[in-house]
TIVEXRO-947196 format. One record per atom (N, C-alpha, C, CB): residue in three letters; y, x, z. Coordinates in pm, 1 decimal, padded with zeros to 6 digits. Glycine has a CB too. Example, Ala and Ser with C-alpha at 12.3 -4.5 7.8 and 13.67 -1.06 7.14 Angstrom:
// TIVEXRO-947196
[Ala [-00569.0 01319.0 00780.0]]
[Ala [-00450.0 01230.0 00780.0]]
[Ala [-00330.0 01320.0 00780.0]]
[Ala [-00447.3 01130.8 00904.6]]
[Ser [-00225.0 01285.0 00708.0]]
[Ser [-00106.0 01367.0 00714.0]]
[Ser [00003.0 01290.0 00787.0]]
[Ser [-00059.8 01408.4 00572.5]]
// end
This chain:
// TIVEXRO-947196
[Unk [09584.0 08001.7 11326.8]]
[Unk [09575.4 08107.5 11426.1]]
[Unk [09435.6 08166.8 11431.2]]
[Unk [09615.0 08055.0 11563.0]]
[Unk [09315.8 08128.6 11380.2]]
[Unk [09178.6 08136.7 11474.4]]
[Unk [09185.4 08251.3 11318.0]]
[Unk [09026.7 07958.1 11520.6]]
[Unk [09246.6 08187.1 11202.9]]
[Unk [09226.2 08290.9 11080.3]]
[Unk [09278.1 08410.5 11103.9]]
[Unk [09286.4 08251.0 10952.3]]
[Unk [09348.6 08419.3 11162.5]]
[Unk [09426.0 08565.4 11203.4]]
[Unk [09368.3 08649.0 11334.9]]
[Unk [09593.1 08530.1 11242.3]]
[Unk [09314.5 08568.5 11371.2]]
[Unk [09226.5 08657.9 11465.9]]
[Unk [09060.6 08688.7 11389.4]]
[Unk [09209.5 08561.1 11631.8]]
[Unk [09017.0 08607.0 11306.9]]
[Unk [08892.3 08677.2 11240.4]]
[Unk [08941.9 08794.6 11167.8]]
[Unk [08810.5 08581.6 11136.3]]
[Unk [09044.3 08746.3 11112.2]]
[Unk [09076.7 08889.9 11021.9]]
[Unk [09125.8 09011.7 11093.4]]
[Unk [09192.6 08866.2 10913.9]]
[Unk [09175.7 08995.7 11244.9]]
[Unk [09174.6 09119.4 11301.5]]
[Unk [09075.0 09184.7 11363.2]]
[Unk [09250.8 09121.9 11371.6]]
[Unk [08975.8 09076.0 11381.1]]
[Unk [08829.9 09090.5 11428.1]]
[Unk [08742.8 09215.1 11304.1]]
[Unk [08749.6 08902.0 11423.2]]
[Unk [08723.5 09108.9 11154.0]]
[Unk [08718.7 09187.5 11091.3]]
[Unk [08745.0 09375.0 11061.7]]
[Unk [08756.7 09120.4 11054.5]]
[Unk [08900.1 09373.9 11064.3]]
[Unk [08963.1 09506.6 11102.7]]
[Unk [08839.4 09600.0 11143.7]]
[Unk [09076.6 09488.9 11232.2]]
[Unk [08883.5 09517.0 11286.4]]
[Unk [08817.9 09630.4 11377.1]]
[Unk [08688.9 09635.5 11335.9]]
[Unk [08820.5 09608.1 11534.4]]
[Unk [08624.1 09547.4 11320.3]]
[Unk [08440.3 09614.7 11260.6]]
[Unk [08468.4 09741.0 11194.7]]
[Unk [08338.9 09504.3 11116.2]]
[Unk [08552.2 09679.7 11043.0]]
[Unk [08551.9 09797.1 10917.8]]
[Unk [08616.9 09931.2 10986.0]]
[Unk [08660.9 09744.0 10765.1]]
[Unk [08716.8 09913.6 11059.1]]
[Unk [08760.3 10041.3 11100.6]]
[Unk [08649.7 10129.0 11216.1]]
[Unk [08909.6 10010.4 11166.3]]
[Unk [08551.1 10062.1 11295.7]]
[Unk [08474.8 10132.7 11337.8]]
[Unk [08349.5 10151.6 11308.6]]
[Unk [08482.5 10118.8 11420.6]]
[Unk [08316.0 10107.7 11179.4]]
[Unk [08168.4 10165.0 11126.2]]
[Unk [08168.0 10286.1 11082.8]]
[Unk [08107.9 10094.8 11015.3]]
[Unk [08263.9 10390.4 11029.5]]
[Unk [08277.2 10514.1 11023.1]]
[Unk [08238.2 10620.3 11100.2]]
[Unk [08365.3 10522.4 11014.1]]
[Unk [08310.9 10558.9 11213.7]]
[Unk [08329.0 10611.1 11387.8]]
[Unk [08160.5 10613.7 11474.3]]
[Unk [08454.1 10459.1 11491.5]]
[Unk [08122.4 10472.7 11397.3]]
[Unk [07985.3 10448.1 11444.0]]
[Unk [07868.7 10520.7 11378.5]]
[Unk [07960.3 10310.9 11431.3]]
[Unk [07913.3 10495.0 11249.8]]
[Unk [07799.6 10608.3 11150.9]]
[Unk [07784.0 10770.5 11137.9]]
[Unk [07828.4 10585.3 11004.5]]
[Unk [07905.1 10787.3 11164.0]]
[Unk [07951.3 10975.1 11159.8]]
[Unk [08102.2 10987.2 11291.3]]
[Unk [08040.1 11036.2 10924.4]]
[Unk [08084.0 10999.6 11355.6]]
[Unk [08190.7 11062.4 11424.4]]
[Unk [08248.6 11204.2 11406.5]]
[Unk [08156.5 11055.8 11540.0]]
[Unk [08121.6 11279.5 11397.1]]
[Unk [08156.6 11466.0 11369.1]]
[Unk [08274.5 11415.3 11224.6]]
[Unk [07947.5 11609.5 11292.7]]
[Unk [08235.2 11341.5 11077.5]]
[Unk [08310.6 11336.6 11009.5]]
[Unk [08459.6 11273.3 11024.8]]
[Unk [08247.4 11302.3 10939.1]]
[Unk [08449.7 11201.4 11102.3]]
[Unk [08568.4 11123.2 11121.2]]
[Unk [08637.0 11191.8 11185.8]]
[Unk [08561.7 11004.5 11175.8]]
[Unk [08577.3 11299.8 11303.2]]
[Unk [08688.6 11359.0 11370.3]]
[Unk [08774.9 11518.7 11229.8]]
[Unk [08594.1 11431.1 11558.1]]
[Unk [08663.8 11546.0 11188.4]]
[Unk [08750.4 11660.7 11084.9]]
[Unk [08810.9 11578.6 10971.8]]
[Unk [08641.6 11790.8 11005.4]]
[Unk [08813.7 11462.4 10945.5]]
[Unk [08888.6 11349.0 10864.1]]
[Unk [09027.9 11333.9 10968.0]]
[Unk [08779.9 11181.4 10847.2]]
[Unk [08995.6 11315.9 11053.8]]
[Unk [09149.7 11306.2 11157.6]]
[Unk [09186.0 11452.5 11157.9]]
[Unk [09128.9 11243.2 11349.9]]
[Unk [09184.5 11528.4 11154.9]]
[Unk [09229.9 11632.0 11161.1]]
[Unk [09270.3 11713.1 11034.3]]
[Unk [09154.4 11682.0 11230.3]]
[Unk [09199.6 11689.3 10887.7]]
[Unk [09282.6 11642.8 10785.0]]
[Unk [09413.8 11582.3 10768.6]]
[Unk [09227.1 11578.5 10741.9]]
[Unk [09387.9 11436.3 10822.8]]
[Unk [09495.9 11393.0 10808.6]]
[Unk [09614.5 11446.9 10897.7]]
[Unk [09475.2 11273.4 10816.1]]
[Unk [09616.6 11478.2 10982.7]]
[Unk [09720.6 11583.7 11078.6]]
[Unk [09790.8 11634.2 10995.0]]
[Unk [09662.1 11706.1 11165.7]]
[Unk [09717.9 11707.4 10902.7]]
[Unk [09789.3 11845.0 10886.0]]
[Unk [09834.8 11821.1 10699.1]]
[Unk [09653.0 12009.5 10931.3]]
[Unk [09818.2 11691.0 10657.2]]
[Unk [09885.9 11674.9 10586.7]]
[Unk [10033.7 11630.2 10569.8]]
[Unk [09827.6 11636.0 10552.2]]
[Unk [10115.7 11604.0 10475.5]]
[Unk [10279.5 11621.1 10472.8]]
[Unk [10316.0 11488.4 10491.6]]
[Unk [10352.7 11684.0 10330.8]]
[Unk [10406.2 11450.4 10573.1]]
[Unk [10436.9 11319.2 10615.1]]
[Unk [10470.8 11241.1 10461.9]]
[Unk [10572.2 11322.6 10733.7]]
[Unk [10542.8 11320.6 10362.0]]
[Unk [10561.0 11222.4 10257.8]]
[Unk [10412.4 11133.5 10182.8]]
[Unk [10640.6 11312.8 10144.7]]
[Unk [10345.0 11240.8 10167.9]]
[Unk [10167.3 11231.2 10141.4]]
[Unk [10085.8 11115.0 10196.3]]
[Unk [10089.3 11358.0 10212.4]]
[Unk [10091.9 11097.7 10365.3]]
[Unk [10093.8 11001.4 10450.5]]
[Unk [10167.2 10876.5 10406.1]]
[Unk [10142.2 11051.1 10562.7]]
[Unk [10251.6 10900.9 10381.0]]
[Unk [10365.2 10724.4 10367.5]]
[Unk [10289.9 10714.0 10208.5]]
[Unk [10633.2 10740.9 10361.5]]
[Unk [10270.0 10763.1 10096.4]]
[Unk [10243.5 10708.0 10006.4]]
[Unk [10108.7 10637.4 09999.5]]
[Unk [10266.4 10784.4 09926.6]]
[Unk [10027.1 10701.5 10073.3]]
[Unk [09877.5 10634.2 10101.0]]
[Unk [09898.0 10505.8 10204.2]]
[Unk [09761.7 10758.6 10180.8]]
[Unk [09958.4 10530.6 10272.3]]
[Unk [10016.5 10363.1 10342.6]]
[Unk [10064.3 10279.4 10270.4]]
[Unk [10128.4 10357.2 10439.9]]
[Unk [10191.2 10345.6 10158.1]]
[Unk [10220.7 10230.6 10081.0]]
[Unk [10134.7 10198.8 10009.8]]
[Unk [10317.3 10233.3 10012.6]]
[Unk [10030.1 10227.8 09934.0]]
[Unk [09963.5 10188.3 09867.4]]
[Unk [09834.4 10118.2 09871.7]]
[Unk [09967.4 10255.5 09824.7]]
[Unk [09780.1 10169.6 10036.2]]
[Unk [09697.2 10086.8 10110.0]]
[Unk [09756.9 09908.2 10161.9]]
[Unk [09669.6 10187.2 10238.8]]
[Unk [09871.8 09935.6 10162.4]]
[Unk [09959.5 09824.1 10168.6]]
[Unk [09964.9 09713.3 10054.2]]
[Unk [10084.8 09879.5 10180.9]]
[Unk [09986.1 09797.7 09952.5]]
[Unk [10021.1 09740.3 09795.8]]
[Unk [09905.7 09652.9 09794.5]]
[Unk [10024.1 09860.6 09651.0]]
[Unk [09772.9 09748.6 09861.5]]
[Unk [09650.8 09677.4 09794.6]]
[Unk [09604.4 09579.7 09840.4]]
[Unk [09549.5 09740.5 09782.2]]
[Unk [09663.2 09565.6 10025.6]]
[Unk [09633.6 09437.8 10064.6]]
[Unk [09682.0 09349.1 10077.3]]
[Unk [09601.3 09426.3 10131.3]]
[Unk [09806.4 09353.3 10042.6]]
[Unk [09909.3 09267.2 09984.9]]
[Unk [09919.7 09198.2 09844.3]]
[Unk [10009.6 09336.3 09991.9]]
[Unk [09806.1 09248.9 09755.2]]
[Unk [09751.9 09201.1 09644.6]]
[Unk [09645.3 09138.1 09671.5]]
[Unk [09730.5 09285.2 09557.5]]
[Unk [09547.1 09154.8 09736.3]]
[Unk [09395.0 09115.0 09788.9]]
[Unk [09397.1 08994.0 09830.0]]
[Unk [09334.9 09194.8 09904.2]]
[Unk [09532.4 08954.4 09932.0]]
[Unk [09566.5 08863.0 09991.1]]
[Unk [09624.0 08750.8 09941.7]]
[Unk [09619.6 08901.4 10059.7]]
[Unk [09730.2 08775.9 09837.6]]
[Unk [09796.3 08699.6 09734.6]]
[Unk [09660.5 08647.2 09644.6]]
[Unk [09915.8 08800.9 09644.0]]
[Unk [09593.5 08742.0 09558.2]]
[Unk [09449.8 08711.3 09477.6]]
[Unk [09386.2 08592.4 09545.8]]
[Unk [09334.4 08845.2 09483.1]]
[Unk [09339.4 08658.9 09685.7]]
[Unk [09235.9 08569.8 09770.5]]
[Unk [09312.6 08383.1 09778.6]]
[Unk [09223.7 08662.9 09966.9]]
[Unk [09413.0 08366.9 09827.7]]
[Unk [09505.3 08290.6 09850.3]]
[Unk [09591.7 08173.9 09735.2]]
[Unk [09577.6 08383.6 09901.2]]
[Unk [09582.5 08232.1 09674.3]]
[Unk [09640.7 08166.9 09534.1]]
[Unk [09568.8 08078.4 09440.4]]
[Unk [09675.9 08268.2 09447.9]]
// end
């Protein structure tokens, strides 16, 4: 359990050093992503997926 909470701990760092370093960019990066095509969206998920679902298996094995 304590591993699954570092790694969501983790998360959140990586997901807010962006936010922390550039906000002006991150907000016209969100707004990019808006206005792109939902199929476009799901393939970058799946594949952001693919990759940590490999990372994890790698790391683990």
């Amino acid at each position: 359990m304590s591993q699954l909470l570092i790694a969501c701990g983790m998360v959140m760092i990586l997901e807010g050093i962006p936010w922390f370093l550039s906000p002006q960019r991150m907000r016209l990066f969100v707004v990019q992503l808006a206005s792109m095509p939902d199929a476009a969206l799901r393939l970058a998920a799946l594949a952001s997926m693919g990759a940590g679902l490999l990372l994890v298996y790698l790391v683990t094995r």
